[in-house]
N, C-alpha and C positions, 0 to 999 in steps of 0.2 A: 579218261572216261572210255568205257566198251563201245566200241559201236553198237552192238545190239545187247542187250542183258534181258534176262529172264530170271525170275526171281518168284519161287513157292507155286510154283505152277501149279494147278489141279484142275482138269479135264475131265467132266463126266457125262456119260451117257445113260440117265436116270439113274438106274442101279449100280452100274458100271463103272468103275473107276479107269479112265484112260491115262492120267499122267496125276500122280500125288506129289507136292511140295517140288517140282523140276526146277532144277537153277542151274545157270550156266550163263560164260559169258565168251564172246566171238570179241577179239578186237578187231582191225582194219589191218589188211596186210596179213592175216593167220587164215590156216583152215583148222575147223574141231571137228573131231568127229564126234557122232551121235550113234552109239554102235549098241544093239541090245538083241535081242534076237524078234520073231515076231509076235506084235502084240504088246509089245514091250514100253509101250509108249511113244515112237519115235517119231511116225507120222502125226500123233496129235497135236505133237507139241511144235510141227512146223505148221500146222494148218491154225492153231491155236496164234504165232505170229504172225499170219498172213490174215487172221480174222475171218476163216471158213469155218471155226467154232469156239461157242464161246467160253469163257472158263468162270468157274465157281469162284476163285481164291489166285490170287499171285498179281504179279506186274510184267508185265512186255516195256522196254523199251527201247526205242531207237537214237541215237546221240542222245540220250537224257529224257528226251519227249516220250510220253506214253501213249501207248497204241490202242488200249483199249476202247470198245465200242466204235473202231474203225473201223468200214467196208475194205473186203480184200482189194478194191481198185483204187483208192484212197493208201491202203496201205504203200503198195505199189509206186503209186506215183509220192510217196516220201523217200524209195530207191530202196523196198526187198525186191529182188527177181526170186521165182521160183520154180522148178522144175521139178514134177510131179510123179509119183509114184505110179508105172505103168507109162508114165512118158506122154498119153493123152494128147497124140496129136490130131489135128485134123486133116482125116484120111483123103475126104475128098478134095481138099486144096493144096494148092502149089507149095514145095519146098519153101517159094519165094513168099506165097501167101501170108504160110503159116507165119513167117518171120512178122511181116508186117504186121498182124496180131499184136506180134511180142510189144511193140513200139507204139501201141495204140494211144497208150500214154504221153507221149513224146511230139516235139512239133516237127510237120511235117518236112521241115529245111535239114532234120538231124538224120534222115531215113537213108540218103545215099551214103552219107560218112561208114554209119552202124552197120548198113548191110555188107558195106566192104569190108569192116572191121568184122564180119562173124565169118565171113567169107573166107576171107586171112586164117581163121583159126579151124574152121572147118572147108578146107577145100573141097571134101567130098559132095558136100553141099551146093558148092559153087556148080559144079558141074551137074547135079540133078533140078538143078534150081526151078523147073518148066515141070517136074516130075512130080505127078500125085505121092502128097506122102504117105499114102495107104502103103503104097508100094515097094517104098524103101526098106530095106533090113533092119532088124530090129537094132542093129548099132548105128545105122544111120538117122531112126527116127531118136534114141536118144541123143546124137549131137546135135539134132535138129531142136527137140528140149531142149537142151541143155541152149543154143541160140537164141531158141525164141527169149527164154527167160532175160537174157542178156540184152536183146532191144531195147531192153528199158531204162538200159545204163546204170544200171544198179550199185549200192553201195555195198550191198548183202545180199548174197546168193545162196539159195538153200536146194540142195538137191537131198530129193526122197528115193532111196534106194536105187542111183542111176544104176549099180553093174546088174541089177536084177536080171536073170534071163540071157547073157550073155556070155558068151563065149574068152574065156583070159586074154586071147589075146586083142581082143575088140575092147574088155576091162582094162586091160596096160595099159592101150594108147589113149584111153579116155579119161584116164590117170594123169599123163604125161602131158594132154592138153588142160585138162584142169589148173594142174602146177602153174603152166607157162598160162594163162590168165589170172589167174589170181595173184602171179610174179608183177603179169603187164600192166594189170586194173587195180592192183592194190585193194583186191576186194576180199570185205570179212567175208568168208565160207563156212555155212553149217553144212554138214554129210551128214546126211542120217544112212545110215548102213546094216546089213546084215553080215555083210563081207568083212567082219573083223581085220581080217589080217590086211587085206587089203588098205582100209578107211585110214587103219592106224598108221601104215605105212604111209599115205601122205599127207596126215595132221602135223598141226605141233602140238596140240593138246585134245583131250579127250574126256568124253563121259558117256559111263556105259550105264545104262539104267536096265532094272529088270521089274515084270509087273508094276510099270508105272514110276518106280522110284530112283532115283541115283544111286549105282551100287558103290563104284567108284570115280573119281577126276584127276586127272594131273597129264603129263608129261607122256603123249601119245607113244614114243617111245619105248618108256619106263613100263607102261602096261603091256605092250608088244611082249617085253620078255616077263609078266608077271606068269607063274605058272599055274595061276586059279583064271587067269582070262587066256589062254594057252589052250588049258583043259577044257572051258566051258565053251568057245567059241573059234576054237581051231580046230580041235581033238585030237589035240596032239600034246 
């Protein structure tokens, strides 16, 4: 069984089509990527699992159990973590604050363990930890998302375009931490991406959807060297 599956998704904003029939499945222990360009459906259909909107047609669900008509903090405390598009941190609290946020879910005897555990993975954080996170660089308030989401101990983590805005080499190494968490937590990863080349390089499997629909899926890999996803989102 998937940890998370999604199955005929459809997503609409009155008129608007956001995400038509979206299917895809995350196990435990994999990252997929979600790679389309923008517009493309990719953020709906994580805010669509997370139950920040609701959908016309399809199934959500998590080990088996269905997600629908569940509040994003309900969702949450069943173990998606989420890390948002634009990163959405809160400027005027502590590095440390914002964490505890993340774990609001969580009892409070689990908060010294977790904070060391994000700590460990983002040391930069360790050492701003007193520091309004207005104030951090914009790679530092994404690993600071990227943690928050993580307080929750999550079973499934979905980040929304985390390289947005950032510099390759602050993208590599937030590449290279993702890997080694999702090695150490054994946790399913959706990426939803722009950064093709990037996304694919650290899946193992993939779906790229365009206007809403699944163009192709398979073997993250296998479409790196396809030359119709090459040309349309590399340009090369």
């Amino acid at each position: 069984m998937p940890k998370l599956a999604i199955e005929g998704l459809k997503v609409t904003y009155g008129p608007i089509v956001g995400t038509d029939g979206v299917a895809l499945e995350v196990d435990a222990g994999e990252i997929v990527a979600l790679v389309g360009s923008n517009g493309a459906g990719k953020s709906s259909t994580l805010k669509a699992v997370l139950g920040m909107v609701s959908y016309a047609e399809g199934a959500i669900r998590l080990d088996g159990a269905d997600l629908k008509g569940l509040k994003p903090s309900q969702v949450v405390r069943r173990g998606i973590g989420y890390s948002p598009e634009g990163r959405r941190v809160f400027p005027q609290l502590s590095v440390h604050d914002n964490l505890k946020v993340g774990a609001i879910a969580r009892p409070a005897a689990e908060l010294p363990a977790r904070l060391a555990r994000i700590y460990d993975y983002f040391p930069r954080l360790k050492e701003r930890a007193t520091q309004r996170a207005g104030s951090l660089s914009g790679g530092e308030q994404q690993m600071l998302a990227i943690g928050r989401a993580l307080m929750s101990k999550p079973t499934v983590l979905m980040l929304d375009e985390p390289s947005l805005g950032l510099a390759p080499v602050i993208v590599e190494r937030i590449g290279e931490i993702l890997t080694e968490i999702q090695a150490s937590e054994g946790l399913a990863v959706l990426l939803a991406e722009q950064n093709a080349g990037w996304a694919l390089s650290l899946a193992r499997r993939a779906v790229i959807l365009e206007l809403g629909k699944v163009s192709q899926t398979g073997d993250a890999a296998r479409l790196l060297d396809d030359p119709a996803v090459r040309t349309a989102y590399l340009g090369i």
